[in-house]
C-alpha positions in Angstrom: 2.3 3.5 20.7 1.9 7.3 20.4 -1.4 8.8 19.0 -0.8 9.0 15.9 -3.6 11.6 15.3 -1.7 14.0 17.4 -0.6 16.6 15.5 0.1 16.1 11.8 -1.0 12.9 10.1 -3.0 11.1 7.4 -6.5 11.9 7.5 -8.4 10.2 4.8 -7.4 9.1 1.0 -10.1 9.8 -1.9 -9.8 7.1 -4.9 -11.2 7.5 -8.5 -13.1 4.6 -8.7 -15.3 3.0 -12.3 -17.8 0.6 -10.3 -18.6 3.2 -6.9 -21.3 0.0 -5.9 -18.6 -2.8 -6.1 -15.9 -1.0 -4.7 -17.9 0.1 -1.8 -19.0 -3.5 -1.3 -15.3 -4.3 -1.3 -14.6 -2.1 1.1 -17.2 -2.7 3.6 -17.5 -6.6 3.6 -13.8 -7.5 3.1 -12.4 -4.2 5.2 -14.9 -3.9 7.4 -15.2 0.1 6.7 -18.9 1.1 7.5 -20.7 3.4 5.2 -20.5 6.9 6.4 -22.7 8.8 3.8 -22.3 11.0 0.6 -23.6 12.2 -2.1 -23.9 12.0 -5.7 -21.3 9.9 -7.1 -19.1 9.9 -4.0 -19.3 7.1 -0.9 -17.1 8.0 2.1 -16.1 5.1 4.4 -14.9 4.3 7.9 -14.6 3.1 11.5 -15.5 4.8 14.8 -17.0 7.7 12.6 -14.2 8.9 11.6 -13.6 8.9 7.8 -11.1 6.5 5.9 -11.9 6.6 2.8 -13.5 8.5 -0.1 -14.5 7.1 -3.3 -15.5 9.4 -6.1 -17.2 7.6 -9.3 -16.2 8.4 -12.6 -17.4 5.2 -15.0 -15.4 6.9 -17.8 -12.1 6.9 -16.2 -8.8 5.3 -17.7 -8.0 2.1 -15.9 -4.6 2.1 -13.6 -1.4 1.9 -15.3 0.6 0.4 -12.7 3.8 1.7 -14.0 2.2 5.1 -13.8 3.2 7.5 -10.4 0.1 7.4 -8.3 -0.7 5.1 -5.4 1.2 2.1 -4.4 -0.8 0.9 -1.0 -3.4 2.5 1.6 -2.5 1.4 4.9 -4.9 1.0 7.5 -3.8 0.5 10.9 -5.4 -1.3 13.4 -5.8 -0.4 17.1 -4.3 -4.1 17.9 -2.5 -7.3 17.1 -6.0 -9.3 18.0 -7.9 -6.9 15.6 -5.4 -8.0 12.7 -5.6 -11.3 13.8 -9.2 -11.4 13.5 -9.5 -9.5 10.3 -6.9 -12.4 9.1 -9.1 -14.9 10.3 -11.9 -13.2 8.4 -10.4 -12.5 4.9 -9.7 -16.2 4.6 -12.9 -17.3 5.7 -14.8 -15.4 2.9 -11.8 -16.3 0.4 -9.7 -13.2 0.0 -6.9 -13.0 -2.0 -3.8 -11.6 -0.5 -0.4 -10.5 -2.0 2.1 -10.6 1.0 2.5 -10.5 4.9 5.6 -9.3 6.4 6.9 -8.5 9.7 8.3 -5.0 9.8 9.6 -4.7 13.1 7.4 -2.0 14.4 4.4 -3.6 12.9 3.2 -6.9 11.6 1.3 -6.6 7.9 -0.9 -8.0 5.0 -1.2 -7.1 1.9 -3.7 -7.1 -0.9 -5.3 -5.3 -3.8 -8.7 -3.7 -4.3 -10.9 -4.8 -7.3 -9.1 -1.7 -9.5 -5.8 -2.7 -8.4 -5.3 -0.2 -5.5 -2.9 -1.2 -3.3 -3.8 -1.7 0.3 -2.1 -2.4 3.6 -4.4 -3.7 7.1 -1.3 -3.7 10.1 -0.9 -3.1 13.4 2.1 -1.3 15.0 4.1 -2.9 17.9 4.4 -0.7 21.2 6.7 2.8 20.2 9.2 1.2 23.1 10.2 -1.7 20.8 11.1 0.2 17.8 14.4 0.4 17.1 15.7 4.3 17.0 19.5 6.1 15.6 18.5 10.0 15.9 15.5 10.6 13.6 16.0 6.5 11.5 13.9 3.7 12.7 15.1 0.6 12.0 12.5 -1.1 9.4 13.0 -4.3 7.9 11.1 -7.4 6.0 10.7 -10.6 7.5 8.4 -13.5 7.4 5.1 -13.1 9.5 4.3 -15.2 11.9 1.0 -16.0 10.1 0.0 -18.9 13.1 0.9 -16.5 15.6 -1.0 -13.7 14.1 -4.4 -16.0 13.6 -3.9 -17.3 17.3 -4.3 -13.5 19.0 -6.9 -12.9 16.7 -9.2 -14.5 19.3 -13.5 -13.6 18.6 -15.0 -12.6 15.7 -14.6 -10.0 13.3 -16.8 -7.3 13.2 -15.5 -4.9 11.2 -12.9 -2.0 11.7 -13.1 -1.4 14.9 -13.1 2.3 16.5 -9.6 3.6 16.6 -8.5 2.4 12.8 -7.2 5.2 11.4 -5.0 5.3 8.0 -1.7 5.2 9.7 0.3 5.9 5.9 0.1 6.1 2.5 2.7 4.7 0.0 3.5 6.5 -3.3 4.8 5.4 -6.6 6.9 8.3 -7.8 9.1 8.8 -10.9 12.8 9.6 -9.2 13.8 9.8 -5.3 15.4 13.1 -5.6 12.5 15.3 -6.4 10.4 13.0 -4.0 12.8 13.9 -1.1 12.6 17.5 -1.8 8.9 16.8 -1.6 8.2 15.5 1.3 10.9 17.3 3.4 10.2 20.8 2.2 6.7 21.0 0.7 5.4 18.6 3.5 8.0 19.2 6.5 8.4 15.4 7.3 11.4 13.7 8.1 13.6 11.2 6.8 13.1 7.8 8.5 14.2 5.4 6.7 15.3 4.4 3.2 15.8 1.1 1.0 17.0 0.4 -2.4 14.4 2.1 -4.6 12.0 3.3 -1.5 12.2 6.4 0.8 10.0 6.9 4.0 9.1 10.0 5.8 6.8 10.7 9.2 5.9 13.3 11.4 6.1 13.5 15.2 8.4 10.4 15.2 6.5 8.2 13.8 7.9 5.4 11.9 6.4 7.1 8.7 3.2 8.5 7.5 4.4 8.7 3.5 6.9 6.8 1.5 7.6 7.0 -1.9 9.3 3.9 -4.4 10.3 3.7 -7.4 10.0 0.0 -7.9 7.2 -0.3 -11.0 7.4 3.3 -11.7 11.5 4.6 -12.2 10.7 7.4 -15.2 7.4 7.8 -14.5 6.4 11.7 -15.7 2.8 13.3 -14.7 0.3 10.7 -13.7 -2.7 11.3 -15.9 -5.7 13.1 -14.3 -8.3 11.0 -15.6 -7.1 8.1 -14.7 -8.7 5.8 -12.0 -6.7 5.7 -8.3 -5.4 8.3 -6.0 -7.7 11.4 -6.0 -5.9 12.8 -3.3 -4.1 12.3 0.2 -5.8 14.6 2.9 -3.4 15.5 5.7 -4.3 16.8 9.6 -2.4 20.0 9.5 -4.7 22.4 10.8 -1.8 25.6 10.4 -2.3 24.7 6.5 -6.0 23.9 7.0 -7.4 24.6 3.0 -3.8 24.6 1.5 -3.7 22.3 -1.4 -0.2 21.0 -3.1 0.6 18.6 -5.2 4.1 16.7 -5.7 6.0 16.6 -9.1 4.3 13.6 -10.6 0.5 15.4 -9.7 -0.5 13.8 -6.5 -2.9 15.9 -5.0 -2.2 16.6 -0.8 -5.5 18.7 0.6 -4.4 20.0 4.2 -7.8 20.2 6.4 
């Protein structure tokens, strides 16, 4: 698989958060994410030294509306298909609930939710030489995971997000595809990889995609309310725009650095 850090890519996500102590908690003992300092109200999180994630404490914040544009998952990617299996291993050891597991073709995946209902994604990608290609598509799909399979190469223990983990994308609920494509192809130069009923899906460098956006809870869905908890913002590796800020139609905030 290509280095996904080369060149134009998710660097971190920031999340309002209520409870910054039991969210960080979350993150650290079920993710793995080690604490990487910050200050105030704010914890930043990691692997490798490299920041994942930011969360920035507002106690007085309006819980999620999940039909409300915003955040559908975080994924993290892992390095390999032994890390996921071990992480596996470990969230149902300590009892974590999970949501879904799919294979996608060019990577395996497991879902779950935060405390606050954030969506999150832990997956690996298979090699770039598997992935199916037609000009600038990749062929994605959703199939049942091997979940034995996945435990099996998961050999060792888990001890946390290993060095290398990196947010590979970030999944967005919008309010309509149209404006969402003109987004992400003209405001953030990504292409068009691959679409679904309901979903779009966009990368950069040929990757199978970075950003997606659905419409699946949220079809209709006008300005996401500021002060609201969730997505803060979406920082992006694009050091040409380094300090550019944007946002897409619905509010989401993308910080270029």
């Amino acid at each position: 698989m290509r280095d996904i850090m080369t060149g134009k890519s998710i660097n971190h996500v920031a999340l309002t958060v209520r409870d910054l102590s039991g969210m960080a908690t979350f993150y650290e003992t079920m993710l793995g994410l080690a604490p990487l300092g910050g200050e105030g109200g704010v914890r930043r999180l990691g692997a490798g030294g490299d920041v994942l994630l930011e969360l920035r404490e507002d106690p007085h914040a309006k819980p999620r509306d999940p039909g409300q544009a915003g955040l559908f998952h975080t994924a993290f990617l892992l390095p390999e298909r032994a890390d996921l299996g071990r992480w596996l291993r470990h969230a149902v050891h300590v009892g974590l609930r999970l949501s879904g597991a799919s294979d996608h073709g060019v990577s395996e995946a497991i879902y779950l939710d935060d405390p606050e209902g954030n969506g999150i994604e832990v997956y690996w990608d298979r090699p770039e030489s598997e992935w199916k290609r037609e000009g600038d598509r990749v062929e994605m799909f959703t199939m049942r995971l091997d979940l034995n399979g996945l435990t099996a190469s998961g050999i060792g223990e888990w001890r946390g997000a290993p060095s290398g983990s990196r947010v590979g994308h970030v999944h967005l609920q919008v309010g309509d595809l149209v404006p969402a494509d003109e987004f992400f192809r003209e405001a953030l130069g990504m292409t068009r990889t691959f679409e679904g009923p309901g979903g779009v899906w966009y990368g950069w460098n040929g990757y199978h995609h970075h950003l997606a956006g659905n419409v699946w809870n949220s079809r209709g869905a006008g300005p996401r309310d500021p002060r609201m908890t969730g997505l803060a913002e979406v920082v992006v590796n694009d050091p040409a725009r380094a300090g550019e800020i944007i946002t897409d139609p619905w509010g989401t905030r993308f910080r270029m650095v």
